[in-house]
N, C-alpha and C positions, 0 to 999 in steps of 0.2 A: 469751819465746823459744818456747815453747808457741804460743801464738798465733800467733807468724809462721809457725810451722812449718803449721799447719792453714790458716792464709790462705792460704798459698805453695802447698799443694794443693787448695784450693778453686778458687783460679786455674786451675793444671794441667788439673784433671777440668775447667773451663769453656773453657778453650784446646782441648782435645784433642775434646769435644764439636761446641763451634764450627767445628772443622779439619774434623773429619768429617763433618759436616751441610751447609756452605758448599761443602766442593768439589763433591760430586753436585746441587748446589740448582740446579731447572729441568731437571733432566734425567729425562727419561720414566723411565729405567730406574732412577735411583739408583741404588746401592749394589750393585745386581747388576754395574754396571762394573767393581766391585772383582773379580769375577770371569769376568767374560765376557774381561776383557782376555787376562789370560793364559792364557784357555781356548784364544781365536781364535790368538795366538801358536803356542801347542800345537799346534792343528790342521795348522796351515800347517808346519809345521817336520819333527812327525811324517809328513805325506804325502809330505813331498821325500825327507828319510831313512831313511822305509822302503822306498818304491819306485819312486822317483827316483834317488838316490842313496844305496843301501842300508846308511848306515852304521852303524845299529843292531842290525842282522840278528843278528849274534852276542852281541848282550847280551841277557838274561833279564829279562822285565818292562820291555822298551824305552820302553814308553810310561810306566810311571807316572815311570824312572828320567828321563826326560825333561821331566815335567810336575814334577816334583819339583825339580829343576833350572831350570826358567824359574819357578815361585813364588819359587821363595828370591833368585833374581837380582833377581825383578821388587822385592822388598822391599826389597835394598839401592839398587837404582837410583830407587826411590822415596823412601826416608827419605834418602837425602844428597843428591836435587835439590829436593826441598821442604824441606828443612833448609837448606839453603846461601841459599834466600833467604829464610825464616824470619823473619829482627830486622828486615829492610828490610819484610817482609809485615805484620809487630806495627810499627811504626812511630810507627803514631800513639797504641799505648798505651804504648810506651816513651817517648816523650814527656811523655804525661799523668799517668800513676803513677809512684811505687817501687817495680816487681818485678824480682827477679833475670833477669837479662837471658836466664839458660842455660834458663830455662821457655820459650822459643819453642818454641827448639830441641827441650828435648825433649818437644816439645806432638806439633812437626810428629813425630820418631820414633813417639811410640807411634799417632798416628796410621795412620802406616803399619805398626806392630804389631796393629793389631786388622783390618785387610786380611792382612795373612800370615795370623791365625790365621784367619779365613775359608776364605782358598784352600787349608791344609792341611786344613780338616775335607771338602773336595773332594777333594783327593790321598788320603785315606785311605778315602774311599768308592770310588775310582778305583780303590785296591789292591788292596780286599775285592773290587771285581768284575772284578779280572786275578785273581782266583784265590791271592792273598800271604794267607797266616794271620798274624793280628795274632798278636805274641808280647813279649817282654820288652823288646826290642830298640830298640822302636818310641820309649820312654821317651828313649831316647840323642837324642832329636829336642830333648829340653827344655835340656838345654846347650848344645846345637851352637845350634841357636836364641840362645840368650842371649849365647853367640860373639859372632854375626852382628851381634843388634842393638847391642852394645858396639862391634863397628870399627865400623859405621854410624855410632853417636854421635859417636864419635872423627872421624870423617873430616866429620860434620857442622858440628861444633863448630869446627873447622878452615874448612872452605867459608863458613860461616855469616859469622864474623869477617871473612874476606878481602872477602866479599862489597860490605856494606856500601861497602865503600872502592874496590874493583875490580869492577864489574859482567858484566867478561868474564870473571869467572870460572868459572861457569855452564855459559857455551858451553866452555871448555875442558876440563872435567868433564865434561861430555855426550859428547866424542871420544875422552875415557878409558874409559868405561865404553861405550862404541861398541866400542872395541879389546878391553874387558876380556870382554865378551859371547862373543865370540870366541875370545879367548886363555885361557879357563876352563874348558874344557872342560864346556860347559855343553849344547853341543847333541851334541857327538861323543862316545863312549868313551874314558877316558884310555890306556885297552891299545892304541889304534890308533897312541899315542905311543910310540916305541922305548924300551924297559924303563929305560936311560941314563938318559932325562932325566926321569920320576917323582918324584924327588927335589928337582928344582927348581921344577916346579910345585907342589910341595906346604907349597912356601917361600909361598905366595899364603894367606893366609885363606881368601880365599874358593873356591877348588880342594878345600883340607882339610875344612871345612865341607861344600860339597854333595857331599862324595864318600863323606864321613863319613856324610851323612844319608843316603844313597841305599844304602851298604851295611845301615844300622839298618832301614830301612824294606822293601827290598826282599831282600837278601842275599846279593845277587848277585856274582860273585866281581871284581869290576872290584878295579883297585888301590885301598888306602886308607891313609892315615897310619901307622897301625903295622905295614903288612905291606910298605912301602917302604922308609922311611925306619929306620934301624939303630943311628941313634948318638944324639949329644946335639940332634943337629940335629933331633928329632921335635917338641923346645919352641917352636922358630924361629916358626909358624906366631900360637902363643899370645902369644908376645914382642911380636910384631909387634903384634897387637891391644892387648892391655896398653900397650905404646910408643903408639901413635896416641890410644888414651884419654887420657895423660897430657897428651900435646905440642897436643891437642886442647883438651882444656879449660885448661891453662895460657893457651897463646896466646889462646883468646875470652877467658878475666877478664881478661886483659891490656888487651885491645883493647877489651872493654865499658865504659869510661868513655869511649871517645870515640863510641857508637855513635848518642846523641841528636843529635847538633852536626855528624856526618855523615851519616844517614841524610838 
């Protein structure tokens, strides 16, 4: 048992290398893409809505609360569209060996966890030169993080399975997280939302998370999970998460015995 256990992560650390080395390979910049992307994003976003369409004007540290908000988005929108095709991407070594099938998946997640941790040692050099004093606060990043990449998992593990069998599943997932980009208040203020409905966004993982992170890091008074929400309903957000882990990896062991014979 010992052994497998140490095989089973030799694999991982050599999946998760391989993921990261192969996607940048041939490209001039490498690895710098992991950050140039959501830099460029930033740039274009911040110049509309600061003075184009001025809808940050009244939040404090609008930029980093912005850049903060498209990292964290870009990491979920990364690990569950490179997770969902994942076991079809391993293919030919699921195939050829016996490894647990759920090390694609989360080969491709930490993957795109060592890109997040990237782009936040950027957002925190960001902060220090908007003038935010690092303080205790900043720490609250390391949960809310681990949130994030746990519904990621869940929702991967989920896409991952379906995938193999349904290939449009992908593109359907691409038009959710099109909508969800949007509907998260990821590029707007959530105060520009009538006070009412705060509570129902906050039902979103991902709303509670960057809103969470963005009060930890920057301190600014926008709404947040516990200064909203009032009742039992504060758990709803973590329920959620926890549910999608379970229903996630249930349904892929399910589905990974058929994953050679369909891929």
């Amino acid at each position: 048992m010992k052994y497998l256990h140490s095989r089973n992560r030799a694999i991982l650390r050599e999946m998760v290398s391989t993921d990261f080395k192969v996607r940048y390979q041939g490209s001039v910049l490498g690895y710098l893409w992991s950050l140039l992307k959501p830099l460029f994003l930033f740039a274009i976003l911040y110049i509309v809505f600061t003075y184009i369409i001025p809808l940050g004007k009244d939040v404090e540290h609008y930029s980093v609360y912005l850049l903060l908000g498209i990292v964290l988005w870009n990491f979920f929108t990364e690990a569950t569209v490179i997770g969902a095709s994942s076991v079809v991407a391993r293919g030919d070594l699921i195939r050829k060996i016996s490894i647990p099938r759920y090390l694609t998946v989360i080969a491709s997640s930490l993957s795109a966890l060592i890109n997040l941790g990237l782009s936040l040692i950027v957002v925190f050099i960001f902060a220090l030169l908007n003038g935010i004093t690092p303080s205790f606060s900043w720490f609250l990043i390391i949960p809310l993080i681990a949130e994030l990449y746990a519904f990621a998992l869940g929702i991967s593990f989920l896409l991952g399975a379906m995938y193999v069998k349904f290939r449009d599943i992908t593109y359907i997932w691409e038009i959710v997280l099109q909508a969800g980009f949007y509907a998260s208040a990821i590029i707007f203020p959530l105060s520009l939302v009538p006070a009412i409905y705060h509570k129902w966004f906050f039902m979103s993982p991902i709303v509670q998370i960057v809103q969470d992170a963005r009060y930890a890091i920057t301190g600014n008074d926008q709404p947040v999970l516990w200064s909203t929400v009032h009742s039992w309903a504060v758990v709803v957000p973590f329920l959620i998460v926890i549910a999608t882990v379970i229903i996630g990896g249930v349904y892929f062991k399910r589905r990974s015995k058929y994953f050679a014979e369909d891929i």
